[in-house]
N, C-alpha and C positions, 0 to 999 in steps of 0.2 A: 418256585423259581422257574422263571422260563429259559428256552436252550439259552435265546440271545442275551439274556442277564448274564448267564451263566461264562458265557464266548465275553462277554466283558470283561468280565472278573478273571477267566483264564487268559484271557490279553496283558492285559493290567501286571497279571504276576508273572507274565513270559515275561515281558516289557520289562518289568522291575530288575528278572535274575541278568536279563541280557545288557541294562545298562548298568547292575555293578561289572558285568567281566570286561562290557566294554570302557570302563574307569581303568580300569584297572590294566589297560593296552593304553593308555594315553598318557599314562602318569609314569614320568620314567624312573619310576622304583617302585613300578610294577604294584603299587597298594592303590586299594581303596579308596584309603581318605587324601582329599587333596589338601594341600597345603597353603593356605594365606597367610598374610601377615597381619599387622594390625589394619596397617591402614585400606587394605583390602578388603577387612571383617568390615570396617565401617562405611566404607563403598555401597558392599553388598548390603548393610542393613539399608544405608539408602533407596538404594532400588527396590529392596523390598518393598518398601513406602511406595515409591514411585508406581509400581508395579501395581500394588493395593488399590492407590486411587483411579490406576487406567481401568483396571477391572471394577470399579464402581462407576464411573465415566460411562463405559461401557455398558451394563446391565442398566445405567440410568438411560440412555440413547435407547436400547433395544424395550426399554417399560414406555419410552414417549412411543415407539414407534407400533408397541403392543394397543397403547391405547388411543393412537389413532385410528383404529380399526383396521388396520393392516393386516392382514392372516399369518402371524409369522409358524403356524404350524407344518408349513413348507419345509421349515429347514430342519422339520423332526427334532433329536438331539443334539445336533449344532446347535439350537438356538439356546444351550445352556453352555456350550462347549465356548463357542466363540468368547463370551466377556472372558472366560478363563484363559483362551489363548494370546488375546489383548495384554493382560495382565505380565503371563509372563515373556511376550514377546518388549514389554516396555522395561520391565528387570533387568531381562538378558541385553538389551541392546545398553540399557544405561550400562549394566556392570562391565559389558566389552568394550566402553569407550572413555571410561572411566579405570580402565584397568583393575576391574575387581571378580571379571570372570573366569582368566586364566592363572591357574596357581601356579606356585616356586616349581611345583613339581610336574608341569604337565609339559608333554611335546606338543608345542603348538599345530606341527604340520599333521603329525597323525589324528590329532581334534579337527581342526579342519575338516579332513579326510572322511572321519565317521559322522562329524556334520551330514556332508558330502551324501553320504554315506546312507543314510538315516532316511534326509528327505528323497531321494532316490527310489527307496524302501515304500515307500509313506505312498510315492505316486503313483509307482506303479501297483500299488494295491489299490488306489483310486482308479487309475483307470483301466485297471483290470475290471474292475466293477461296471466300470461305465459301459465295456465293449460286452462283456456278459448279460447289459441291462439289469442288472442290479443294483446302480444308483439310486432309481428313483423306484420307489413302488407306491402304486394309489397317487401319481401326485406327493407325496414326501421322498423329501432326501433321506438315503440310509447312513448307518453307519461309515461306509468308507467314503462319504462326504469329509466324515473329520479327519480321515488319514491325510486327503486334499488339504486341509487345511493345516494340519500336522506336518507336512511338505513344505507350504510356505513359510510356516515358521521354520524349520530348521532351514530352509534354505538361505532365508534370510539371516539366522544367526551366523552361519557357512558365510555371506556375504559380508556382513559385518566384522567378524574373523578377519577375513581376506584385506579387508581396506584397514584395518584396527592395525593389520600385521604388514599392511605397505605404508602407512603412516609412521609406524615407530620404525622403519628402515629407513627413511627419509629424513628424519630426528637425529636416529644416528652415525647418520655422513658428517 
């Protein structure tokens, strides 16, 4: 196993322990599991779907664009990252506008926040990279290409949020 397999795998399970504690600050009875109801469960199975077929869209765009001879070895491990972040960037935006992303139990402003929060995180470890000259090595993108890109999805979940949460104040005037 090499270091950078390894810096993956130990990412992944920081990442993992860090977004149960951070559930568990948004959800205001302090647990874990969030709360839906039904017709939130069936929201979210929606999206799921939705979400399914963006990332097959997706991998299907990125195999024409492989097989026009296009080099997509550029984008390194982005280029398996991206259909995935497709996928659940189309989930999450259906469940937040749909009203099946925020549960009975969650403080909307503090979600926001760690949104906020997250992509913030995400960028400035991108372009910490960048100004280090560790983005790009040999011509391929590295790893905190996908942090960049892990930015823009939360930031856009952050945004979605944001308008999801001035649209139902608007409703209820």
């Amino acid at each position: 196993m090499t270091a950078n397999t390894m810096g993956i795998i130990i990412g992944l399970v920081a990442g993992l322990i860090i977004t149960a504690i951070l559930i568990t600050i948004f959800n205001q009875d302090g647990k874990l599991k969030t709360q839906f109801d039904e017709r939130q469960k069936i929201v979210r199975g929606r999206a799921y779907k939705y979400g399914f077929y963006g990332m097959v869209i997706a991998n299907a765009i990125m195999l024409l664009i492989f097989t026009s001879d296009v080099d997509l070895s550029v984008l390194g491990m982005a280029q398996y990252f991206i259909s995935i972040l497709v996928g659940v960037a189309v989930q999450v935006t259906y469940c937040i506008f749909n009203d099946g992303y925020v549960g009975l139990n969650t403080n909307m402003t503090r979600f926001i926040l760690i949104m906020a929060g997250v992509a913030a995180f995400n960028l400035f470890v991108g372009l910490g990279a960048q100004a280090d000259g560790e983005l790009f090595k040999d011509g391929v993108l590295q790893g905190p290409f996908c942090n960049l890109l892990c930015a823009a999805l939360f930031l856009i979940m952050a945004i979605d949020l944001i308008i999801k949460k001035i649209m139902d104040g608007k409703t209820g005037e």
